[in-house]
N, C-alpha and C positions, 0 to 999 in steps of 0.2 A: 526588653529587646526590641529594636525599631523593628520596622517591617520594611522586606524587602520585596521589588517587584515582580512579577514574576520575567520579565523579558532580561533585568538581569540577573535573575536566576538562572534561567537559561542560557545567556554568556558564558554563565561560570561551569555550568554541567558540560555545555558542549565544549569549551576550553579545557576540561577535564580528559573530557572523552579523548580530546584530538591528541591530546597529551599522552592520555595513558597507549593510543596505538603507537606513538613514536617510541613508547619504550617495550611492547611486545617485542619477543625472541624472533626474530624474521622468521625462521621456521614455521613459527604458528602463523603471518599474514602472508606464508604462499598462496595464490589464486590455486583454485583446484578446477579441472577439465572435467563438466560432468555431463552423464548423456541430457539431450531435451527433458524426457521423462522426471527427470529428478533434478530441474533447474526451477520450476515454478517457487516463487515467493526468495528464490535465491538474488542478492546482487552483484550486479555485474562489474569485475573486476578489468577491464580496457575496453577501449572502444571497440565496434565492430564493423567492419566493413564487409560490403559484399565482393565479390570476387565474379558476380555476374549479372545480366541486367536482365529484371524481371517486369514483362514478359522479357525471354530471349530471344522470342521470334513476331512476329506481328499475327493478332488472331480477334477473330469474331467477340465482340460483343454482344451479338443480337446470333437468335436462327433466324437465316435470312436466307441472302442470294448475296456471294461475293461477283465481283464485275472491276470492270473499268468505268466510271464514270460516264469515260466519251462516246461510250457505246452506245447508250443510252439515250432513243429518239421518244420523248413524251406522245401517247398515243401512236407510236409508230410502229411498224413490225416486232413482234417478239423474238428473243432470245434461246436458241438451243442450252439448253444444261446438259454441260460437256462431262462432270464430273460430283461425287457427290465426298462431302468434307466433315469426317468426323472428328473430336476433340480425339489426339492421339495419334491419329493419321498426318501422312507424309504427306501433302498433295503435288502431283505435278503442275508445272505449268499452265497458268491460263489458255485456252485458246482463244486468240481474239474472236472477240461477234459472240462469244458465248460467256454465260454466267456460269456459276458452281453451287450445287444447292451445300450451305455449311449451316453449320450447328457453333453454339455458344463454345468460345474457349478455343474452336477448332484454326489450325493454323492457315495462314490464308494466303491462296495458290500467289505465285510468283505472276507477275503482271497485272492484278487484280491491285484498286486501291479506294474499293467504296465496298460495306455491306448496306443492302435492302433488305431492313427486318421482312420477314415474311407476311406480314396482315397488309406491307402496301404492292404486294405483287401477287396479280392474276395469271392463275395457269391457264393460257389456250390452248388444246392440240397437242402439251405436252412443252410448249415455248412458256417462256417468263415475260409476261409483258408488264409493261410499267404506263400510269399513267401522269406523273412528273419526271422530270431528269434529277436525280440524287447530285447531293453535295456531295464533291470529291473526299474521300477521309474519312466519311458517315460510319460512325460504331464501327471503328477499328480500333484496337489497341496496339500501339505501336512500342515497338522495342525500347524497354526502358519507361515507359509511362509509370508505372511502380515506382524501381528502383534501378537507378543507373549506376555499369560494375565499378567499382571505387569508393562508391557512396557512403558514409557513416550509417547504418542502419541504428545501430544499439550505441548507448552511450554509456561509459562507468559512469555506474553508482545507481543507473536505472534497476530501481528494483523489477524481477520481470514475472510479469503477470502472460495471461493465456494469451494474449496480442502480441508481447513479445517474441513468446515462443514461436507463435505460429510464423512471424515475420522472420525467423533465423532460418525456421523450417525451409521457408520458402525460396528460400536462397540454396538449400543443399546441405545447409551447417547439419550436423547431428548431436553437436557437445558446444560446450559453452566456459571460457571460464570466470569461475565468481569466489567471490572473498567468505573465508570459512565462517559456519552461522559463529554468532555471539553465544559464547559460554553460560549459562545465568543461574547462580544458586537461592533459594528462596529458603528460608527457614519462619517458624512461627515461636512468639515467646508469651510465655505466660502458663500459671500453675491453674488458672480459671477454666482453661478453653480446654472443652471433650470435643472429642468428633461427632457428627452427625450420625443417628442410630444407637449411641451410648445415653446412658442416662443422664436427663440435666434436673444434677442436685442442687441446692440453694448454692449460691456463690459460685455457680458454674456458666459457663456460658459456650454455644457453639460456635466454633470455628469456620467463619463462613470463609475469613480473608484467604486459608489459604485454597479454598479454591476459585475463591476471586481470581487472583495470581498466577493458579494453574491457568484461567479463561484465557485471559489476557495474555497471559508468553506463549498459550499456543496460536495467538492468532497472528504472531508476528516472526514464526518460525525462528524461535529459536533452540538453542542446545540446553534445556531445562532439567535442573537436579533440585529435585524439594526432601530437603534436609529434617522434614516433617518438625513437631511437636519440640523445644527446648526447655529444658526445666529453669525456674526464676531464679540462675545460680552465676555470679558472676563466671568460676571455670566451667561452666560446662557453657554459658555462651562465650567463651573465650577460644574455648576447645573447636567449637564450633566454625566458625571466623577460622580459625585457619586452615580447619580439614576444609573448608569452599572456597578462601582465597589459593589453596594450591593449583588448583587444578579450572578457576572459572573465571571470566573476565570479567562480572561485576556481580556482586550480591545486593537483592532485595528483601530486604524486611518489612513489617508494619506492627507501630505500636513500639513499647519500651526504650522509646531515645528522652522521655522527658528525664527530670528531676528526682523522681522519687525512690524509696529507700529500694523498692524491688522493679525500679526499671534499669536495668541492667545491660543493655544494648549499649546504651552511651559510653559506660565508664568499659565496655568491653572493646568497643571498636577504639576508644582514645589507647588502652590497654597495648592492642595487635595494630594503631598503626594511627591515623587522624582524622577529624572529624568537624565538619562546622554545621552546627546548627541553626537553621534558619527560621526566621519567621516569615513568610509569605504572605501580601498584602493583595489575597485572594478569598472566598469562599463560595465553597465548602473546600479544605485543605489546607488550612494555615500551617502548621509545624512541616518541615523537611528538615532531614539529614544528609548530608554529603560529604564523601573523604575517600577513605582508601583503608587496608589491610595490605599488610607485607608480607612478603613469601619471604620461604627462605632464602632465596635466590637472589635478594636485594628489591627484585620490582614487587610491583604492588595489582592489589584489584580492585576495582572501585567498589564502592558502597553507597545504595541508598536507603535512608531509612523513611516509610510512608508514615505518615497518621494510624490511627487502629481502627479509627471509624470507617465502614466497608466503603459508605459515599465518598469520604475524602482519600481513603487509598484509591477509587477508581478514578478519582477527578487529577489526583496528581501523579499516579503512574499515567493518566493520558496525557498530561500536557508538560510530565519533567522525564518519568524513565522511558517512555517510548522514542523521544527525539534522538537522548543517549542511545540506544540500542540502534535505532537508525544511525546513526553518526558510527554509531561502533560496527553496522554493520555494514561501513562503505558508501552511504549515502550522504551527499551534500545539502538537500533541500530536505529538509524532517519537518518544515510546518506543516500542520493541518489545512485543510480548504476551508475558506469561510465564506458563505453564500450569505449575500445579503438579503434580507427574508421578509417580510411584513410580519409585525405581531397582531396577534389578535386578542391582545389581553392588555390589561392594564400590569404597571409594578409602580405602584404611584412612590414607593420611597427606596432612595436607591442607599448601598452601604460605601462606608470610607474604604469598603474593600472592593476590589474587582471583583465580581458576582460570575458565576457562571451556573444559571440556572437550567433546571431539568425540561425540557420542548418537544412536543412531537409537532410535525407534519401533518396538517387538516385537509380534507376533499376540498375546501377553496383555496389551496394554495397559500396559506397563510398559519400562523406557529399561535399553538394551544399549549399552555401552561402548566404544569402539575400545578397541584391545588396546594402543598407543603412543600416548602422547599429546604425545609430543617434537614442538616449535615447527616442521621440518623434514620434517615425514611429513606431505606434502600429499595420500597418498591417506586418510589420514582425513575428509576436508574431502568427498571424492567417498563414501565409507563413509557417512558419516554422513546425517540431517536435520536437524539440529539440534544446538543446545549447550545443556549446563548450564553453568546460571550458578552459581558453588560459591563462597561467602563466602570468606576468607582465614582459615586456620587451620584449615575445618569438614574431616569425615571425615566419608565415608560408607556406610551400611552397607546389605544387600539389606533392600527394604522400605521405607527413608526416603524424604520427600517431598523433593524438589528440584524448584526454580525451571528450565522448559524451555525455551528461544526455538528454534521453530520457523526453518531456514533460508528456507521462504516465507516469511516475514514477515519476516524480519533485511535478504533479501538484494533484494526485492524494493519 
């Protein structure tokens, strides 16, 4: 089987993804109206505009002394303070020849169009005196310097984080609406794996992936059903496969899509519906699955199948089922950030496959290496923050720039 890249690997996922929303039931991609409170990590289903301009009224930057400019004689007589101006308060009118003592935020009296922070004005006698003349406009915020009413604040497909919110708030919104989370069924295959706290007899091994699996879907909010434990049986993962394609809009697996006489994932998913097998010209993660399962209904839900190794299922749910899920959850930009970084480590031999090694972040600013980078050493994955992304064939030496991906941002 050749190898394939992963960037067109990725073509063909996200051509899936986009695929399978044009054949969801419209019913399932109505946008839903939900309060602020319960919009965080949701995306945003239409643009947003505001409806008003933030600030709405002109008001203090600084506690100071609001004024007219032209009042204002450097070293010359002081200033009566006609009125005093709180954040929340109405103020009247300026009277001319007089200042206003105001506070941060506070809206700023009519005829007034300078504040003086307070550390450059002397109280004499109870007068404001000055000993420069202020630039006219000095620490005012004027109507609109935020956001002017009309404006696109929020954009579909922004996934919205606590800035978001705050920025809807700030306008008056209370609800928002966004595209309902991603359905996701996970199931585990194999007669080896006990759970954790169970006894591990010869020929057994513990089930770490499926809470790999859980980690990872809970950090990208979505609609998660884990269909636990499958026995090594063609129908009972056949069974399987459809009680999740009914009701989810893509199933993850790890492990049992090869060849062999008791991996049974493969001839299950080709069984309930189609499947291409990939070899990926990446490591740690070579093998994926990709296809679909059929409902009764005629439509379908997609299917990935990962590797069983915990390292290569977390290296390819970050960089093949997270994009899908983003794409599936309404977003259009699903790459990762990549910071370019200094290493501080040698890799003197590089593989025919794109490497994406395990890195953390050092006090100079520069990326520290696990010491193994074997598919199997899943405490690199806890070691680390991050991976380098390493071209196929490249070496690297102390001091070279390499491409970073932050595990915030991969796994999140």
């Amino acid at each position: 089987m050749s190898l394939m890249s992963l960037d067109d690997a990725l073509v063909r996922l996200l051509a899936g993804a986009d695929a399978y929303l044009q054949t969801v039931p419209h019913a399932a991609r109505v946008p839903a109206s939900v309060p602020l409170s319960d919009a965080l990590g949701r995306v945003l289903a239409t643009d947003i505009a505001s409806s008003m301009s933030v600030p709405s009224v002109e008001n203090s930057a600084m506690d100071g002394y609001a004024l007219r400019a032209a009042d204002v004689v450097a070293g010359g007589p002081g200033l009566a303070i006609s009125q005093r101006v709180a954040a929340g308060q109405v103020p009247t009118p300026l009277t001319p020849g007089t200042v206003a003592r105001i506070f941060t935020g506070a809206q700023l009296p009519e005829g007034a169009d300078t504040v003086v922070m307070q550390e450059d004005v002397r109280l004499v006698d109870g007068l404001a005196c000055f000993d420069a003349v202020p630039q006219a406009g000095a620490h005012v915020r004027g109507i609109g310097c935020d956001i002017m009413e009309g404006s696109v604040i929020l954009k579909a497909g922004d996934r919205l984080g606590p800035a978001h919110i705050a920025l809807a708030a700030s306008t008056g919104l209370d609800r928002l609406p966004v595209w309902p989370r991603v359905r996701v069924a996970t199931f585990s295959t194999g007669d080896e794996l006990v759970m954790p706290g169970e006894p591990l007899v010869p020929g057994k091994i513990y089930n770490s992936n499926r809470f790999l699996l859980r980690g990872l879907l809970a950090g990208l909010d979505v609609l998660h059903t884990d269909l636990g434990i499958v026995e090594d049986s063609l129908d009972a993962t056949r069974e399987v496969l459809r009680r999740a394609a009914a009701d989810h809009d893509l199933i993850v697996t790890t492990g049992g899509v090869s060849v062999g006489e008791e991996d049974h994932v493969r001839p299950a998913v080709e069984a309930e519906g189609r499947i291409d097998l990939w070899a990926l010209a990446i490591k740690p993660g070579k093998p994926l699955a990709f296809g679909a399962i059929r409902r009764e209904d005629g439509a379908e839900a997609l299917f990935i199948g990962l590797p069983g190794n915990p390292v290569s299922s977390l290296i390819t749910f970050a960089l093949c089922v997270r994009p899908v899920l983003l794409r599936l959850a309404g977003m259009a930009d699903v790459a990762p950030v990549r910071i370019a970084s200094r290493a501080d480590f040698s890799w003197p031999r590089g593989d025919r496959r794109r490497e994406f090694l395990r890195a953390r972040r050092n006090a100079q600013g520069g990326l520290d290496l696990f010491s193994n980078q074997l598919s199997a050493v899943l405490t690199s994955t806890v070691w680390a923050d991050g991976i380098v992304d390493n071209p196929s064939g490249q070496t690297i030496a102390p001091g070279d720039t390499v491409q970073f991906i932050a595990f915030s941002d991969l796994l999140s």
